[in-house]
C-alpha positions as CSV (number, residue, x, y, z in Angstrom):
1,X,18.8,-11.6,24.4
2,X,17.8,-10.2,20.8
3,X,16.5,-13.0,18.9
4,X,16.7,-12.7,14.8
5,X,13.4,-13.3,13.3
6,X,14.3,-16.7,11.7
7,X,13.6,-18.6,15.3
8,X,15.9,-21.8,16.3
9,X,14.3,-25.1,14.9
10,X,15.1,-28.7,15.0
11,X,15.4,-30.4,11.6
12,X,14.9,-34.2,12.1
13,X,13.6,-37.2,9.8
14,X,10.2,-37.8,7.5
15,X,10.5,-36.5,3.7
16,X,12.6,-39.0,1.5
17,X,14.6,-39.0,-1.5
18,X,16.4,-42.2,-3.3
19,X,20.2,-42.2,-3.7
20,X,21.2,-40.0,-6.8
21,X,17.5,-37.8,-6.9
22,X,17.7,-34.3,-6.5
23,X,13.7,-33.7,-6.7
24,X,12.4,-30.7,-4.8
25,X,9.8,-32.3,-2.3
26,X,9.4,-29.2,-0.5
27,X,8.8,-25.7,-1.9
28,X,11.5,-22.7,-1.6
29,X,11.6,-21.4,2.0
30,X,13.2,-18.1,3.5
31,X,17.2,-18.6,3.3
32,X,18.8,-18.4,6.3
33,X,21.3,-15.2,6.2
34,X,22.3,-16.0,10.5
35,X,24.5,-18.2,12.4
36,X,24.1,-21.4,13.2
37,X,24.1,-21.9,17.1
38,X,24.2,-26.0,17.1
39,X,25.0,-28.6,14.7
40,X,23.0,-32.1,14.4
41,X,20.4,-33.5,11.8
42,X,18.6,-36.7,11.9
43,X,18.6,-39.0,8.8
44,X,18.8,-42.6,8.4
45,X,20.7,-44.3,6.1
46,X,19.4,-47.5,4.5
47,X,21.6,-50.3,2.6
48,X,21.1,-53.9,1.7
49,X,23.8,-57.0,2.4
50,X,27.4,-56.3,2.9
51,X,29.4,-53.2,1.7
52,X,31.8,-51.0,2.2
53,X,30.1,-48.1,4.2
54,X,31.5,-47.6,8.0
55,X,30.5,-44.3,8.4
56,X,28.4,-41.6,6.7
57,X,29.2,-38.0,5.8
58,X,26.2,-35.4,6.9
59,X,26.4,-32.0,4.7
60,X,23.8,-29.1,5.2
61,X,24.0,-26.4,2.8
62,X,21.6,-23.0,3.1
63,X,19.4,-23.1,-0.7
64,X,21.8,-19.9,-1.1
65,X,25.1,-22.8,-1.0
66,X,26.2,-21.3,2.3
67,X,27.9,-24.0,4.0
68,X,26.1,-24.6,7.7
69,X,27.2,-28.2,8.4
70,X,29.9,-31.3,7.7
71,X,30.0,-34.3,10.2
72,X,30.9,-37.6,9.8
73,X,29.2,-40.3,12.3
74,X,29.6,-43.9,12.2
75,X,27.2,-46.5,11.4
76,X,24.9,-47.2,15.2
77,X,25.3,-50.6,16.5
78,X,21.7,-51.2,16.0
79,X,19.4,-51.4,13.0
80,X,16.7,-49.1,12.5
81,X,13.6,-51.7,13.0
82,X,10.7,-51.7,10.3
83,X,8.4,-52.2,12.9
84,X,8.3,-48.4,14.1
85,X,4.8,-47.3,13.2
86,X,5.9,-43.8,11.5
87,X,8.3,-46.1,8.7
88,X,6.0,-48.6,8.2
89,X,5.7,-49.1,4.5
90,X,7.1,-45.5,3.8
91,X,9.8,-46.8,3.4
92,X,10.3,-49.8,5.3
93,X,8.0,-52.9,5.9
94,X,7.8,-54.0,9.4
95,X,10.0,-57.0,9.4
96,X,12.8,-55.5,7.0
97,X,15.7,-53.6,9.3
98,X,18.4,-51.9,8.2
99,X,22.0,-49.9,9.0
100,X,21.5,-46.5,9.4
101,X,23.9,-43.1,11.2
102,X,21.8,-40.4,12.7
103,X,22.6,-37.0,13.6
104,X,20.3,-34.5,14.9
105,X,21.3,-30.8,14.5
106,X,19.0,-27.6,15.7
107,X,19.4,-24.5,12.7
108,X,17.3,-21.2,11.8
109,X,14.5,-21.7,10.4
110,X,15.2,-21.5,6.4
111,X,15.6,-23.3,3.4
112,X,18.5,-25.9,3.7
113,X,20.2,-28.3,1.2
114,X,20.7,-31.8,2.7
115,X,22.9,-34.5,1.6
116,X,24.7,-37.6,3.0
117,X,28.1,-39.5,1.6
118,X,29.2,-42.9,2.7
119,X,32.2,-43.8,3.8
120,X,34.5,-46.5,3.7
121,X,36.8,-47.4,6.9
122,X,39.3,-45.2,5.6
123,X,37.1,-42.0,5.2
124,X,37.1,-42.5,1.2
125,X,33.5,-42.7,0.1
126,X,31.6,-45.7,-0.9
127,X,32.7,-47.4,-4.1
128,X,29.1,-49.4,-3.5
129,X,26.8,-47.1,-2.3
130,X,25.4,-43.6,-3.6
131,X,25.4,-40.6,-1.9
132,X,22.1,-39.1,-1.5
133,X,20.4,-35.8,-1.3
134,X,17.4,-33.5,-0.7
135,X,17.1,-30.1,-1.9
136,X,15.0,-27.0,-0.8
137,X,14.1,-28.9,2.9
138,X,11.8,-26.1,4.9
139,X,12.5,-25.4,8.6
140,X,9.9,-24.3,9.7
141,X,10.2,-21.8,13.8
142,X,9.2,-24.4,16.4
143,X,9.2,-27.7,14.5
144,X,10.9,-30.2,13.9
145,X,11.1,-31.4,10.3
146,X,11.9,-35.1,9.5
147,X,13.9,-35.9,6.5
148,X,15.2,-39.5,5.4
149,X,18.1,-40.2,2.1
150,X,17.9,-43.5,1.1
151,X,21.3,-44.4,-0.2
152,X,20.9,-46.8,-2.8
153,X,23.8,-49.6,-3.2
154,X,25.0,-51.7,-5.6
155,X,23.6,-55.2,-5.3
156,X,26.2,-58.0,-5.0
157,X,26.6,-60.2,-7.8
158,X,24.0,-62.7,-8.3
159,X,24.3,-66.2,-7.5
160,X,24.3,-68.1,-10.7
161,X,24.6,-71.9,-10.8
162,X,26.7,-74.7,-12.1
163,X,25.7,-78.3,-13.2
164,X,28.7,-80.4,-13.8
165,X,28.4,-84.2,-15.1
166,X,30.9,-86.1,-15.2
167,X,30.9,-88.6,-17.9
168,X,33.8,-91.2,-18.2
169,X,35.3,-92.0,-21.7
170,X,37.2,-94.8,-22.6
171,X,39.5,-95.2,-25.3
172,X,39.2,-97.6,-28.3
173,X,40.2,-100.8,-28.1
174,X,42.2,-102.4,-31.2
175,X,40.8,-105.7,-32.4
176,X,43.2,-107.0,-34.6
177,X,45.6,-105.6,-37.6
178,X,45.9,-108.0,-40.3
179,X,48.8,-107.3,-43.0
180,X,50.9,-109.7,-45.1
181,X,54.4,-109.9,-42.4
182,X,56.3,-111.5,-45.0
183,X,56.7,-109.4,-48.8
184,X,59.5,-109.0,-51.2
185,X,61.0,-105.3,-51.6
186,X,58.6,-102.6,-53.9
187,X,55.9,-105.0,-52.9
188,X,52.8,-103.2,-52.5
189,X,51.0,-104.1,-49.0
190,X,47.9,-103.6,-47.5
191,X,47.3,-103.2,-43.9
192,X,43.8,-103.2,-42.1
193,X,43.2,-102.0,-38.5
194,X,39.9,-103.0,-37.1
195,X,39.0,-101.4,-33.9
196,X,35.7,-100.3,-31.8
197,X,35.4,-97.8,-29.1
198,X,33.5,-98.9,-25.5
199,X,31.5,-95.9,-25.7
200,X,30.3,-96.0,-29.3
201,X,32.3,-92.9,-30.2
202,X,33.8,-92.2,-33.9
203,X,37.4,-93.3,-34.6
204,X,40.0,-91.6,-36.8
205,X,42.7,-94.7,-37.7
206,X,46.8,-93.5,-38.5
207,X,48.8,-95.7,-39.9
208,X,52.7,-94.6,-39.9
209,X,56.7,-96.0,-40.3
210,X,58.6,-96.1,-37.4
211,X,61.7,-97.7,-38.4
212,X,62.8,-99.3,-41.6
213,X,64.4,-98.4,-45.4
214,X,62.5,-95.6,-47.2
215,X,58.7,-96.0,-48.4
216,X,58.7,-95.8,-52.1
217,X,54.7,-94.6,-51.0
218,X,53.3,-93.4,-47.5
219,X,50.4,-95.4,-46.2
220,X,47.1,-93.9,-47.9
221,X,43.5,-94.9,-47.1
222,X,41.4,-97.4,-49.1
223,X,37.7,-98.2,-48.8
224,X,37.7,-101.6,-46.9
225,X,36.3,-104.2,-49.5
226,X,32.8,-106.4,-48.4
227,X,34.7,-106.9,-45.3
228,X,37.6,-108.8,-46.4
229,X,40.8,-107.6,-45.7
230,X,42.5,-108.2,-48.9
231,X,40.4,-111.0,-50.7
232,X,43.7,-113.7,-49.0
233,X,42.8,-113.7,-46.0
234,X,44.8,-116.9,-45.0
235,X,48.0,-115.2,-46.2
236,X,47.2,-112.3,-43.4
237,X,49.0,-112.3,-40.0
238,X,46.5,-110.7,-37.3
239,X,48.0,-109.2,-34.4
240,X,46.5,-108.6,-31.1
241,X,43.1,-107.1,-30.1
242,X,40.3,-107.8,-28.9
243,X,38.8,-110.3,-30.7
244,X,35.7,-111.1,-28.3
245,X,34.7,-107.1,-28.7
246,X,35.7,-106.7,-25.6
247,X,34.4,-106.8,-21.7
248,X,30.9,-104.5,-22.0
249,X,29.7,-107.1,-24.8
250,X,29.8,-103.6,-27.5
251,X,30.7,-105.3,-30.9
252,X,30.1,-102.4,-33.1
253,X,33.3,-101.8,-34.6
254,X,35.3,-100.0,-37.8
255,X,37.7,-101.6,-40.2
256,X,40.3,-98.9,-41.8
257,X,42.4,-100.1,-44.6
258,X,45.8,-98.8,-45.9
259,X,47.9,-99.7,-49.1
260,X,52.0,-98.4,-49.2
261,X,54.3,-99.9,-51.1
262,X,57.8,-100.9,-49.6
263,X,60.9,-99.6,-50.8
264,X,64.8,-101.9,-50.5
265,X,65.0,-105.4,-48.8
266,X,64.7,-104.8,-45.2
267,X,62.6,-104.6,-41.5
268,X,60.0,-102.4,-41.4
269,X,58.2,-101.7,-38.1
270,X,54.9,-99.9,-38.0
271,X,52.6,-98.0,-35.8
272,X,48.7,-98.3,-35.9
273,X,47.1,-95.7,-33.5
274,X,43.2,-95.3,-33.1
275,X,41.7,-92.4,-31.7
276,X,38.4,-91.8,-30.4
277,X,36.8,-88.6,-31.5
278,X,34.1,-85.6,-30.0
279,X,32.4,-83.1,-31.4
280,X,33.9,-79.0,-31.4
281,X,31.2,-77.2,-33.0
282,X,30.7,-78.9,-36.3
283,X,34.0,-80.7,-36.4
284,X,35.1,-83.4,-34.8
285,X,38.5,-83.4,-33.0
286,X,40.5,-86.4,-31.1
287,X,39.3,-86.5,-27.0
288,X,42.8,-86.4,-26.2
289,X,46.5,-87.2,-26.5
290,X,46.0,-90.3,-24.0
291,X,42.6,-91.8,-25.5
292,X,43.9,-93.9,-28.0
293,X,44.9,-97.3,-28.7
294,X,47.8,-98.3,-30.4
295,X,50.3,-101.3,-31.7
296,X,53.5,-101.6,-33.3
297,X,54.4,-104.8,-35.6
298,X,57.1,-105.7,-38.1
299,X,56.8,-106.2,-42.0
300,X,59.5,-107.7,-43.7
301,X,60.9,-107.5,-47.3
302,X,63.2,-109.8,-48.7
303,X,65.6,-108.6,-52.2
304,X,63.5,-109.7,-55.0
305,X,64.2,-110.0,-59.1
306,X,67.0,-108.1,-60.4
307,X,66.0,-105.2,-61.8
308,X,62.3,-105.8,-60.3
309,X,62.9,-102.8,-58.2
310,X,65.0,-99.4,-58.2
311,X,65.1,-97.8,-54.8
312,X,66.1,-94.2,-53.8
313,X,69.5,-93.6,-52.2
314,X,69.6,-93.0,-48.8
315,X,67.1,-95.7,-48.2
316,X,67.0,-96.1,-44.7
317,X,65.4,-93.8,-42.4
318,X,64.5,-94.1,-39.0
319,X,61.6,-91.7,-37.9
C-alpha cells in the first residue's frame, strides 16, 4: 500500500489552553492536504460544581479550516483523578478530581485546530461553561501528541448570609386624658393625653371628633404648662390609663395638650390615639396601623347666654 508522506499519528492529551484562549502553544506545522483514515482525539474536560454540561462537542479543523472531525461524547462516569503523576499540578493537584469526555482519534501528521463545546442534555451548548480551544497543535509521524482545553464555567452564585433579630415592640400605653366633661356651648376646652411607651420609643398624640355638632375650631396643639393640665386641675375628669406606669416599672412618659373650642349645645365624643414612632432615614414614621393606643370619651355642652354664641348652620356632623 502507497503511503502519503504525512504518516498516520495519534493526537492524544498534554498542551493546555483555558476556556476562551486562542494562544498558539505550538508553532505552524505542515497542513495536512489527505484523508483522514480514523476519527478520535483525547482531551479532558475540566468543570467545577454543578452545571449544565452532559456531553461535549470534539471539533478538529486542519490550520488551513478544512474540517477533519465533529463528535459529540458524553461526560465518563468517572472523574479524571488528580493523583495521576503526568497532571499533577499542571493542571490538577492530586486530591482535586474532576468531569471530563475523552476521545482519542489517529490523523496525518499536520497542523490541526482543536476545539471542544459543551453541551446541555438537549445538545444546546452550555449556558455555564465556555467552549475552549487550541490552535496550530503539531502531529508529529509516530507520536502521539497530548492536548488538554480546560473549559472554564461560571461559578455559582456565592453564598451570602442573613442575620435576622427579632425585636418585639409594644405599643403605648395611655395613662390618663384629663379634660373639663362638662362646658357650655363656644366654650373653649382643653384636653391633655398623657401617655408612655413600654419600649421607650417617641409618641405622636391625635386628638380628633367623632361625633357631635360642628367645631367652631379643630383640636390644635399647645405646649403643656409646668405639668399642669390646665392650672384647675380639680375641675378635670381623667379617664382611664395606666396610672401605676404600667407592668415593666417604665415611668417615662409624655403629656400632649390640645385646645378646640365647641360649637352649639350638644354631645361631643372624642378620640385620643397615641402612636409609637421609628426612624425611616432621617424621619420618623408611626411603627404601624396596629401599634397604638387609643380612647374615646364624651364632652358635653349645655346652651349658654343668649347671644353668647352664634353657631354655623348645619351644626351637626358625624365623622
Amino acid at each position: 500500500m502507497h503511503m502519503k508522506r504525512h504518516s498516520m499519528v495519534w493526537l492524544a492529551a498534554g498542551l493546555f489552553a483555558m476556556s476562551g484562549c486562542g494562544v498558539d502553544l505550538v508553532e505552524d506545522g505542515p497542513s495536512d492536504s489527505g484523508e483522514v483514515s480514523s476519527t478520535g482525539i483525547a482531551l479532558s474536560f475540566d468543570y467545577q460544581g454543578n452545571s449544565d454540561v452532559k456531553k461535549i462537542k470534539f471539533l478538529i479543523k486542519t490550520c488551513h479550516g478544512y474540517p477533519v472531525l465533529e463528535e459529540v461524547r458524553s461526560l465518563e462516569d468517572m472523574q479524571l483523578p488528580g493523583m495521576i503523576p503526568e497532571f499533577m499540578d499542571s493542571p490538577l493537584d492530586g486530591d482535586s478530581h474532576h468531569s471530563f469526555a475523552d476521545m482519542f482519534s489517529v490523523l496525518r501528521e499536520g497542523c490541526y485546530h482543536v476545539k471542544i463545546v459543551p453541551l446541555n442534555k438537549y445538545g444546546r451548548p452550555s449556558r455555564v461553561c465556555d467552549e475552549a480551544y487550541m490552535n496550530h497543535v503539531k502531529v508529529f509521524a509516530g507520536q502521539t501528541t497530548e492536548v488538554m482545553l480546560i473549559s472554564q464555567c461560571e461559578p455559582k452564585k456565592e453564598n451570602g448570609a442573613i442575620d435576622v433579630i427579632g425585636v418585639l415592640n409594644h405599643p403605648p400605653v395611655i395613662r390618663g386624658v384629663y379634660f373639663k366633661k362638662f362646658n357650655t356651648e363656644c366654650d373653649e376646652v382643653k384636653v391633655c393625653i398623657a401617655a408612655y411607651d413600654p419600649d421607650g420609643d417617641p409618641l405622636k398624640f391625635k386628638l380628633e371628633k367623632k361625633s357631635g355638632p360642628k367645631l367652631l375650631s379643630e383640636p390644635r396643639k399647645i405646649d403643656y404648662p409646668n405639668g399642669d393640665t390646665n392650672g384647675e386641675p380639680d375641675s378635670m375628669e381623667s379617664y382611664g390609663g395606666d396610672h401605676n406606669g404600667g407592668d415593666n416599672g417604665n415611668n417615662v412618659g409624655e403629656v400632649q395638650c390640645f385646645k378646640m373650642r365647641l360649637g352649639e349645645a350638644g354631645d361631643y365624643e372624642f378620640k385620643a390615639s397615641v402612636y409609637d414612632l421609628l426612624w425611616e432615614g432621617d424621619h420618623l414614621k408611626p411603627f404601624g396601623y396596629d401599634s397604638k393606643a387609643s380612647l374615646r370619651f364624651p364632652i358635653y355642652a349645655g346652651e349658654g347666654e343668649d347671644g353668647c354664641c352664634k353657631p354655623k348652620k348645619g351644626s351637626h356632623d358625624d365623622d
